[in-house]
BALOBA-1460 file (C-alpha; in Angstrom, 3 decimals):
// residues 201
<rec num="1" residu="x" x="-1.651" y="76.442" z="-48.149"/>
<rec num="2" residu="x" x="-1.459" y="73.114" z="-46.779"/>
<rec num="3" residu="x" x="-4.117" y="70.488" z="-46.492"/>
<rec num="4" residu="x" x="-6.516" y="69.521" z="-43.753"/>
<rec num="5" residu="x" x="-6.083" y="65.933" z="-42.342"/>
<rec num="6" residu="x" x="-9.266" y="66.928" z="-41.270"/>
<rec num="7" residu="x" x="-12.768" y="66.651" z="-43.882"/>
<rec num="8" residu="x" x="-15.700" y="66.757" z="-41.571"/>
<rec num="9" residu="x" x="-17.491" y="64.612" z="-44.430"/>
<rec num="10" residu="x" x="-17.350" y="61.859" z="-42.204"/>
<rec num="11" residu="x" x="-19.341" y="63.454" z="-38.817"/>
<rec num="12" residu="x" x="-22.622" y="61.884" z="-40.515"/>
<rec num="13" residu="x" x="-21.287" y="57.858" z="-40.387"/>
<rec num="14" residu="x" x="-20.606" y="57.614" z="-43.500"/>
<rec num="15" residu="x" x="-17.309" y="57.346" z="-45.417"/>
<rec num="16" residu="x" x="-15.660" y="57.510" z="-48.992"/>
<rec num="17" residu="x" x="-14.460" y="54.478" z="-50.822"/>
<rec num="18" residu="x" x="-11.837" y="54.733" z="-53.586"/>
<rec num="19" residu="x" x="-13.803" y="55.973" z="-56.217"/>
<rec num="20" residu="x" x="-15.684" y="58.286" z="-53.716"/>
<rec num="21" residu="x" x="-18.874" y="55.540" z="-53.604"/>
<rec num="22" residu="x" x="-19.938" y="56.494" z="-49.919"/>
<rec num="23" residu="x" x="-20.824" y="53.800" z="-47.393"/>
<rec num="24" residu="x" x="-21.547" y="53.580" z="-43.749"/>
<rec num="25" residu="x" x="-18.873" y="53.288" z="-41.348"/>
<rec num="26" residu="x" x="-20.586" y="50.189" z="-39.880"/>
<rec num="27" residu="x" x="-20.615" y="48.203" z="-43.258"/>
<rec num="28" residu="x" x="-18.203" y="44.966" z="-43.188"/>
<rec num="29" residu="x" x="-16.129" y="46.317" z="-46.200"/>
<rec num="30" residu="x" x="-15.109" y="49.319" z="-43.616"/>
<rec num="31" residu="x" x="-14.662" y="46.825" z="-40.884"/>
<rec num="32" residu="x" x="-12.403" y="44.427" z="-42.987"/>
<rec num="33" residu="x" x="-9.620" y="47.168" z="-44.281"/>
<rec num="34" residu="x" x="-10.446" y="48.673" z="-40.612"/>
<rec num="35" residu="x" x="-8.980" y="45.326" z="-39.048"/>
<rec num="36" residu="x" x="-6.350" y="44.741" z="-41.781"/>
<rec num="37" residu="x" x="-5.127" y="48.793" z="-40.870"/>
<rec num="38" residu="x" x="-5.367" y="47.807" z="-37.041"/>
<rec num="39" residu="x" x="-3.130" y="44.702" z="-37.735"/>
<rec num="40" residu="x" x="-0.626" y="46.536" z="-39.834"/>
<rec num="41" residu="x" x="-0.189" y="49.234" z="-36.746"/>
<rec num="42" residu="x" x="0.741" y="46.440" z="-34.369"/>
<rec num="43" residu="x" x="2.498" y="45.193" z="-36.735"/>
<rec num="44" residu="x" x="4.792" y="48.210" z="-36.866"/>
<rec num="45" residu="x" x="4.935" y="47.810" z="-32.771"/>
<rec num="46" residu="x" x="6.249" y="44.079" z="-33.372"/>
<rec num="47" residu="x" x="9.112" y="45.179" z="-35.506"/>
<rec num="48" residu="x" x="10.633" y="47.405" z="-32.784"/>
<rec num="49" residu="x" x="9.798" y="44.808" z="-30.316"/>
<rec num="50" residu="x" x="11.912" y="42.283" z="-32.031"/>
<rec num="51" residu="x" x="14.128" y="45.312" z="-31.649"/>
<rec num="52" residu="x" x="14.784" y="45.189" z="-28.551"/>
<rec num="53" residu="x" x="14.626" y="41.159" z="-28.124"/>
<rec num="54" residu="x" x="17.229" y="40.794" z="-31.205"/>
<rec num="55" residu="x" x="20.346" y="39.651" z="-29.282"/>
<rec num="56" residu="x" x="22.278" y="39.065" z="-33.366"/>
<rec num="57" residu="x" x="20.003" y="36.638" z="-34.424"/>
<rec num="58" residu="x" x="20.078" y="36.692" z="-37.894"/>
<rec num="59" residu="x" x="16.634" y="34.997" z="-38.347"/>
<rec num="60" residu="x" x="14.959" y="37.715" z="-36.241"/>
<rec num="61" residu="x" x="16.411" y="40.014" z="-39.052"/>
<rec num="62" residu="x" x="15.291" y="37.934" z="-41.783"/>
<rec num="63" residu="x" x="11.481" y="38.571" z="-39.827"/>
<rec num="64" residu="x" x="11.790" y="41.931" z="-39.250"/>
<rec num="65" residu="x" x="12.584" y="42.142" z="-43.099"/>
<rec num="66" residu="x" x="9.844" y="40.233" z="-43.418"/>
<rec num="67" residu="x" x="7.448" y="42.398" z="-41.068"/>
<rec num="68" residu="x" x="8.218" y="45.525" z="-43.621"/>
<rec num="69" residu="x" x="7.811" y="43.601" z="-46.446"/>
<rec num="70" residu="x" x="4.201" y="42.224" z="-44.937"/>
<rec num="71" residu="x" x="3.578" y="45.582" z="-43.990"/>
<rec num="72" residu="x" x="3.861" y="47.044" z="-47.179"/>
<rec num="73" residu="x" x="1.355" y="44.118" z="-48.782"/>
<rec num="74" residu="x" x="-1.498" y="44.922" z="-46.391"/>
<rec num="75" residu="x" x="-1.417" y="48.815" z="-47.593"/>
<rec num="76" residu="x" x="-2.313" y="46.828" z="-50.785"/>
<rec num="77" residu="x" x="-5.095" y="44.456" z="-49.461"/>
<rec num="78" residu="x" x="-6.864" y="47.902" z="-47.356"/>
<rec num="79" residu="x" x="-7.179" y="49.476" z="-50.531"/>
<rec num="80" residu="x" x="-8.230" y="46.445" z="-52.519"/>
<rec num="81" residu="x" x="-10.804" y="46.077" z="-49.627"/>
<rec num="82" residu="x" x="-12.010" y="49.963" z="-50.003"/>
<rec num="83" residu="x" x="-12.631" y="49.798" z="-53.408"/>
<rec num="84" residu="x" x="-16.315" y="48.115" z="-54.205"/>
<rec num="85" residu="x" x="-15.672" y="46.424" z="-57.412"/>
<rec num="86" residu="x" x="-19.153" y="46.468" z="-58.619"/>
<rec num="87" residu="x" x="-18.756" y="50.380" z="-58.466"/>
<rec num="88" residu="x" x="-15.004" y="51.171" z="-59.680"/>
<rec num="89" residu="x" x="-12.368" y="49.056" z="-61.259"/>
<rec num="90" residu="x" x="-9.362" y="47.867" z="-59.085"/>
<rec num="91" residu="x" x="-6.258" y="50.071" z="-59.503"/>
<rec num="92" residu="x" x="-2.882" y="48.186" z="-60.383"/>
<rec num="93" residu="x" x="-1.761" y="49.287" z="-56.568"/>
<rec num="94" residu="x" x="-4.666" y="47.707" z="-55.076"/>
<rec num="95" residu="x" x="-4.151" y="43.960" z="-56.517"/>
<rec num="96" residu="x" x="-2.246" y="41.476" z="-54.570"/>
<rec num="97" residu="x" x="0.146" y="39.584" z="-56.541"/>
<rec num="98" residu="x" x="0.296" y="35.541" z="-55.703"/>
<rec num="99" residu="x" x="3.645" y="35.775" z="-55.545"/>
<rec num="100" residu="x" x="3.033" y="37.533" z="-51.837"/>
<rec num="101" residu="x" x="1.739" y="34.408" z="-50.577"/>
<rec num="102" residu="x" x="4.739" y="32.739" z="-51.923"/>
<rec num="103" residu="x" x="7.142" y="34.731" z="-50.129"/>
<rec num="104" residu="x" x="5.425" y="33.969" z="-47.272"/>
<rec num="105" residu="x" x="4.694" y="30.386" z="-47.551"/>
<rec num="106" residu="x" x="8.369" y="30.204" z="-48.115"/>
<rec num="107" residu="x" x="9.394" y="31.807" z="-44.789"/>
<rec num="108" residu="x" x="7.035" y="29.046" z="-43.066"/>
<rec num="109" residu="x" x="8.461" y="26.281" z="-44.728"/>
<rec num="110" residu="x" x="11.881" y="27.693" z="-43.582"/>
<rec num="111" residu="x" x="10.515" y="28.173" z="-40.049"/>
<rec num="112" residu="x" x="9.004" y="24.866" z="-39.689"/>
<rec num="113" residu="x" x="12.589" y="23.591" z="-40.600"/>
<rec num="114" residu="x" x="14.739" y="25.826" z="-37.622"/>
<rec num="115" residu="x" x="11.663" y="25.322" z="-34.944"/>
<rec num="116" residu="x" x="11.441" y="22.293" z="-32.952"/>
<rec num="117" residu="x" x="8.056" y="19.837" z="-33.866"/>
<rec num="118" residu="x" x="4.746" y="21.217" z="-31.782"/>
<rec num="119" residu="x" x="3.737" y="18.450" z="-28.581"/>
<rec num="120" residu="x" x="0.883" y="20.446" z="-27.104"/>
<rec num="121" residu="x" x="-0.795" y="24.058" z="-27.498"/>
<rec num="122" residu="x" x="1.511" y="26.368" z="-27.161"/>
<rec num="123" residu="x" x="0.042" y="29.926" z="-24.864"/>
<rec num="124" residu="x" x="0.631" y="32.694" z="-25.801"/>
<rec num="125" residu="x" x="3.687" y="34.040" z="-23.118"/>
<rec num="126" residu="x" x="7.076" y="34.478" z="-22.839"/>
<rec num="127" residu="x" x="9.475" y="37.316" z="-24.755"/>
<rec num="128" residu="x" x="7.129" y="41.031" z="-24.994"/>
<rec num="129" residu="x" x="7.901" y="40.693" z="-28.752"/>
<rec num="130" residu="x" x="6.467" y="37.123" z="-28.992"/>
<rec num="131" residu="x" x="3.540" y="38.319" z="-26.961"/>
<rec num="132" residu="x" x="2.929" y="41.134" z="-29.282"/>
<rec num="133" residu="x" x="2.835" y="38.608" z="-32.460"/>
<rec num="134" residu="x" x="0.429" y="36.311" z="-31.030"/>
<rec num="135" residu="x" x="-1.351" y="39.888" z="-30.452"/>
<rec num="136" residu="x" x="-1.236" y="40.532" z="-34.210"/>
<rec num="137" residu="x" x="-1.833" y="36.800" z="-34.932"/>
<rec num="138" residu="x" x="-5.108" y="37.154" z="-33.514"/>
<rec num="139" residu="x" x="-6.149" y="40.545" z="-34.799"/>
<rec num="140" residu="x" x="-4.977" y="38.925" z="-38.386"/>
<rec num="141" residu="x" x="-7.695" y="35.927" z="-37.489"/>
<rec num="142" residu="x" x="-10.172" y="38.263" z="-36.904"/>
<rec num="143" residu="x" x="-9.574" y="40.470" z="-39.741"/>
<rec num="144" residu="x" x="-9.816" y="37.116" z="-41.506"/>
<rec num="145" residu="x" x="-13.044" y="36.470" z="-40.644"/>
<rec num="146" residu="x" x="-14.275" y="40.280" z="-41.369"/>
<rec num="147" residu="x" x="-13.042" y="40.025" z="-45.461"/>
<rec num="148" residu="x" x="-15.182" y="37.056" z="-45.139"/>
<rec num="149" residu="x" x="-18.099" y="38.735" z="-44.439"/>
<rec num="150" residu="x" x="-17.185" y="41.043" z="-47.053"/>
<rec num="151" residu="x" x="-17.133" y="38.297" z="-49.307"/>
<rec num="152" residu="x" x="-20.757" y="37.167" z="-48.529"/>
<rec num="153" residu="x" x="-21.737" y="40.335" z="-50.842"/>
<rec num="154" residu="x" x="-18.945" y="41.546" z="-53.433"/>
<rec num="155" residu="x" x="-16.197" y="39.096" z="-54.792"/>
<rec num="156" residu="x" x="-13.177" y="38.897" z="-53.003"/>
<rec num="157" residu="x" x="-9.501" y="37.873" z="-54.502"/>
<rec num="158" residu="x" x="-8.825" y="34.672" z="-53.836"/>
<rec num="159" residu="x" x="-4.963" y="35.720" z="-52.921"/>
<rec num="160" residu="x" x="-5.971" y="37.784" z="-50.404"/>
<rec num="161" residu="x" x="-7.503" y="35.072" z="-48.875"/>
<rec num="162" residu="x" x="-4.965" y="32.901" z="-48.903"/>
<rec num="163" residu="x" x="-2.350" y="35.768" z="-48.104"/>
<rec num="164" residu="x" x="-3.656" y="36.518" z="-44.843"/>
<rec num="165" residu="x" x="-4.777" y="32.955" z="-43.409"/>
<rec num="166" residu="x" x="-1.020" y="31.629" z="-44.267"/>
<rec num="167" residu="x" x="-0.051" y="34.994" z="-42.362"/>
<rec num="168" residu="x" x="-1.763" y="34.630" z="-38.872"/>
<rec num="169" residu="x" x="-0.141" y="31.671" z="-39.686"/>
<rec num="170" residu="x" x="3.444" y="32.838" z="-40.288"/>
<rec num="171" residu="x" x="2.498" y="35.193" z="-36.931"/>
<rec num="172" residu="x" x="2.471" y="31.875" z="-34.379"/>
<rec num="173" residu="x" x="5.533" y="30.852" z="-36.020"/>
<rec num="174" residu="x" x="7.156" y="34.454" z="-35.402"/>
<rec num="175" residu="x" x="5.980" y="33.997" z="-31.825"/>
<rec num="176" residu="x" x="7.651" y="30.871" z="-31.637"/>
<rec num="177" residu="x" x="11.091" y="31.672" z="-33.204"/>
<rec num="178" residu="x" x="11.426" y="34.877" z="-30.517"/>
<rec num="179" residu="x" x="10.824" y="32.862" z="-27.556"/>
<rec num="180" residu="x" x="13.643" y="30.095" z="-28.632"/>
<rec num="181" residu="x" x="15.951" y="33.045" z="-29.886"/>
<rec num="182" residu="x" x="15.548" y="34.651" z="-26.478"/>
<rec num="183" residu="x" x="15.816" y="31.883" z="-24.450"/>
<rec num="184" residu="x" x="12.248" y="31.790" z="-23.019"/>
<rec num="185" residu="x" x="10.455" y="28.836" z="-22.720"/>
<rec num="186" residu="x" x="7.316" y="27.939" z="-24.215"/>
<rec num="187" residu="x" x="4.230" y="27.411" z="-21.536"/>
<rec num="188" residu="x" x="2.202" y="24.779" z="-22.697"/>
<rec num="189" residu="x" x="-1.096" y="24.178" z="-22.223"/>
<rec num="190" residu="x" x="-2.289" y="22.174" z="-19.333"/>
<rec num="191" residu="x" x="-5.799" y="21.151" z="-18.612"/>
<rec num="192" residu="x" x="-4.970" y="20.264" z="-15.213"/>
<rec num="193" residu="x" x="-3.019" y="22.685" z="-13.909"/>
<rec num="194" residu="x" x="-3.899" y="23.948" z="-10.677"/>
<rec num="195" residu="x" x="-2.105" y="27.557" z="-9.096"/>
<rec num="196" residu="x" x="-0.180" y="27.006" z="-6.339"/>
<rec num="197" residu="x" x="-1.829" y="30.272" z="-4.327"/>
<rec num="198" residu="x" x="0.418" y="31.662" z="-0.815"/>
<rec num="199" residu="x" x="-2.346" y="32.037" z="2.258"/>
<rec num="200" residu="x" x="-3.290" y="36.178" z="2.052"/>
<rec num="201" residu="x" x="-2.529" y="37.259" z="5.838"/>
């Protein structure tokens, strides 16, 4: 007989962590692999964005290599994040290697050499895909600051840190690349812009 997805153990607010220490659903450890699962879901959106945008650029295929690979690294941060270390040991799944970040601060570098140099803010506009990474660039801030919170009570691997500020990161970068692959161009910011409204009839 198969499974349930379905438990009902969580109907009270509370929730398991690995280990089965149980927590409520509001505490920051929940929200911080909550935020880290949100960003990985748009991150699977993103891929098939780029998709769509691709037009045989090879370095939008090196990124959506690079979206999997990311992907696949923040199944390992949610469940380093769900497991309370003062309560159960880590499991070798659940620990990031450093060499994540490296592989990432790689493909930055390697951006920051194809992209032409920044002038102003750059806003967020242009190709759907690129839209949809600064989307994911700013759910990865904000999951950012959640494992921070996290941090104020448990310990906290420094590589995850690291992982996922170079990543939001890496994410305006992305943004960047699809516009100038797709030929849209970038709206900069502009304090004094004014719209340039037609008269309603």
């Amino acid at each position: 007989m198969a499974s349930k997805i379905y438990t009902k153990t969580g109907d009270s607010g509370e929730t398991s962590l690995v280990g089965g220490k149980r927590i409520s659903k509001s505490d920051n450890r929940l929200e911080a692999y909550g935020a880290i699962d949100e960003l990985n879901s748009f991150l699977g959106s993103l891929y098939y964005m780029i998709n769509d945008d691709i037009e045989d650029s090879q370095e939008l295929i090196n990124d959506q290599k690079m979206i999997i690979y990311i992907q696949n690294q923040l199944f390992v941060i949610g469940a380093n994040l769900a497991t309370d270390p003062d309560a159960t040991e880590y499991k070798e799944a659940s620990i990031l290697k450093a060499e994540a970040v490296e592989i990432l601060e790689q493909r930055i570098d390697k951006l920051s050499e194809i992209l032409p140099p920044l002038k102003a803010f750059v806003l967020p506009s242009g190709a759907i895909a690129a839209c949809q990474a600064n989307i994911c660039r700013t759910v990865c801030r904000r999951a950012e600051r959640a494992i921070h919170r996290v941090a104020l009570d448990s310990s906290v691997d420094d590589t995850i840190f690291q992982f996922v500020n170079r990543l939001s990161d890496y994410l305006f970068m992305v943004s960047r690349l699809i516009n100038i692959e797709t030929g849209y161009e970038e709206r900069l910011w502009d304090q004094n812009i004014k719209p340039e409204l037609k008269d309603i009839p």
